[in-house]
N, C-alpha and C positions, 0 to 999 in steps of 0.2 A: 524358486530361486532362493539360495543360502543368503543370509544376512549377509556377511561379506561381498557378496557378488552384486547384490540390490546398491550396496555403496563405493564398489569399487569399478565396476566391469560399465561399459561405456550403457548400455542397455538399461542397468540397474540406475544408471544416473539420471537418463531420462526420463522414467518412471519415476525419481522422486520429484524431479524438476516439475512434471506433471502433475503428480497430485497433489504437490505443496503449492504448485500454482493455483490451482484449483482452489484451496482451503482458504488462500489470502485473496482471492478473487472472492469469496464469499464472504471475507472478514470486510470488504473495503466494502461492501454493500449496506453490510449493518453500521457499519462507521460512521457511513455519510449518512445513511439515515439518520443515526440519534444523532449526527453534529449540523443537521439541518434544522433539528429544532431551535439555532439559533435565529430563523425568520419568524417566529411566532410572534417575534416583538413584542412582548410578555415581560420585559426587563429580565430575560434567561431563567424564569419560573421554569418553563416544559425544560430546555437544558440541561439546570442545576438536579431536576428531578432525574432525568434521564444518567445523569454521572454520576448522580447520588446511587443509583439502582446498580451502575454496573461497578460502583468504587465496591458496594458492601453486601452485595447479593454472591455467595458461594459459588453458585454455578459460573459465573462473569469472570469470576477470580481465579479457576479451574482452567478454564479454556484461555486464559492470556498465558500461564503457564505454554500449552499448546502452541500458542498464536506465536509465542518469542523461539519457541524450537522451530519451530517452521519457518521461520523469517530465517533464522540462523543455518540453516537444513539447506533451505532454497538458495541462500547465498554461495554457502560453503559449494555445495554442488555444481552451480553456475559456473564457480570461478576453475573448480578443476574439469568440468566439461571444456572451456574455453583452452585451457591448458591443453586438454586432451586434442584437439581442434589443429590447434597450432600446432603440438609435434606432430601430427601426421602430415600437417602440408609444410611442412619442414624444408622439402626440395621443392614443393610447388607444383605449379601443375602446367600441360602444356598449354591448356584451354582454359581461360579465363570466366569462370563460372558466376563467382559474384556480380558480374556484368545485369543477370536476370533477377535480384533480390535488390530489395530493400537497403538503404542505406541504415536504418534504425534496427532493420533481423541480424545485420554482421556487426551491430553495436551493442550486442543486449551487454557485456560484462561493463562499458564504461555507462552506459544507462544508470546498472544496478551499482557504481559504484556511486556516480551522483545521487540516488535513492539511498544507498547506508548511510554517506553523509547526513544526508535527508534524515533518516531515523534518528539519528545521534540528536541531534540539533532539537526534533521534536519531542523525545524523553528528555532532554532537559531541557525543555519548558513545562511539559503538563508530565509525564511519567511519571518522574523523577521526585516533584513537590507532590502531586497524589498521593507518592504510596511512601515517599522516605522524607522526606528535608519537610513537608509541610504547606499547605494553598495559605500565604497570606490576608485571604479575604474569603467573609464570613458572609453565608444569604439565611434569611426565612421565608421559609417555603409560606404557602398558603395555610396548609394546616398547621403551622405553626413551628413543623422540623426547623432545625437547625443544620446548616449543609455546609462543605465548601463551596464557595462564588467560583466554581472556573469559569462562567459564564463573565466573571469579571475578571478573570485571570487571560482570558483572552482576547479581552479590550486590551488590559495591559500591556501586553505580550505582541498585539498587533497594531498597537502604537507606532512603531519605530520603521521605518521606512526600509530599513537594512533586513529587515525579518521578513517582511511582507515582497520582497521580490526576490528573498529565497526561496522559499515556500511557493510563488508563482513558479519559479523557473522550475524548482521540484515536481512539481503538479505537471509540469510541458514534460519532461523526461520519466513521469508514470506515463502520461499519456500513450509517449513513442514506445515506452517500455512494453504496455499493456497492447499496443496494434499489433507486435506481434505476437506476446506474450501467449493472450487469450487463445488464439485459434490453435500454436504449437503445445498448450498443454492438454487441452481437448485431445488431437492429431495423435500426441502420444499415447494417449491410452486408449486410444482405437477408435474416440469417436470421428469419425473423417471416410466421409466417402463422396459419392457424386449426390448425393440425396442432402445430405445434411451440408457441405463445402459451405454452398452459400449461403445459406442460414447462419453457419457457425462465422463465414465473413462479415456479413453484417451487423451480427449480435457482436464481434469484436472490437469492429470498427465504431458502432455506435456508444460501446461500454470505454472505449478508451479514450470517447469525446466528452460523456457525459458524468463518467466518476471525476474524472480530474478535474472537468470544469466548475462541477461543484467544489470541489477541495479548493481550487485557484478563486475561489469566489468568496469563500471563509475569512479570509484574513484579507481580503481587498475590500468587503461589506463593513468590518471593525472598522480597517483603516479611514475609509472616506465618509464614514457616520449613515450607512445605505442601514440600520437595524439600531433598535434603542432598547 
């Protein structure tokens, strides 16, 4: 399939939709991982160490390149599939089909438009001071580095009451995002059959309970003093 047909032709779009789902289904794994090291209760020692590694490690810095085209990739694509969606049921249809789906599969575009807010809002807080403007607070490590505090950057940051039930609500609309998400980018690129359906149903369902409930648990831990 030519470059132009991968990005334009209705086929071509869901194969990107696919494998960039894929890629940030993988990114959110490592994510919460290192941003769980904030229950170490270490004073954000294993944290600070863990951001320290991916702020100034080449390879970490490589792959966010990556990670922002693919965010960007999967958005773009979303939004003219959704397009595409619509003009063809233009006149509609005689048989009411959405009757048998999900209220959150016929909502992926306003999902993912609460989720780009979502991005926005989260690059300026930690992106944004990481890599340009500057982390106001300073840690030493055990062996004596010298680091940015985001570990204290995200006390600060989950201080305020108005942050922390955006970021929950955020986390609820990955959640509904990801129940479908998961299993249709799999579907796309073939893996989907009667062998694998319910495997791949319950690995979905269970991953779009359990990333976001960690994420929605990040900034409610700060806020209520649940990690020191």
């Amino acid at each position: 399939m030519a470059l132009k047909n991968v990005l334009t032709s209705s086929v071509g779009k869901k194969l990107v939709m696919g494998f960039t789902g894929i890629f940030l289904i993988l990114f959110l794994v490592v994510h919460a991982g290192l941003n769980a090291c904030i229950w170490a209760n270490d004073g954000g020692e294993m944290f600070n160490k863990a951001a320290h590694f991916m702020g100034s490690n080449m390879v970490p810095r490589i792959l966010e390149i990556g990670l922002f085209g693919g965010i960007f990739l999967h958005i773009i694509q979303g939004y003219l599939l959704t397009l595409d969606n619509r003009s063809k049921r233009a006149i509609g249809y005689e048989v009411d089909y959405s009757k048998g789906s999900k209220w959150y599969s016929r909502s992926m575009a306003i999902l993912g438009t609460i989720l780009l807010l979502f991005f926005i809002l989260h690059w300026k807080h930690f992106w944004v001071p990481s890599r340009f403007t500057g982390i106001p607070f300073e840690a030493t490590l055990s062996n004596g580095l010298q680091v940015h505090d985001v570990f204290a950057l995200m006390k600060d940051t989950f201080s305020e009451a108005w942050v922390v039930i955006a970021y929950v609500i955020s986390c609820g609309a990955l959640g509904y995002h990801l129940a479908h998400g998961f299993q249709s980018a799999f579907k796309t690129i073939g893996v989907h059959n009667r062998r694998y359906h319910a495997m791949l149903s319950a690995a979905g369902l269970a991953f779009s309970i359990v990333i976001p409930g960690l994420f929605a648990l990040m900034p409610l831990s700060f806020y209520f003093g649940w990690i020191n």
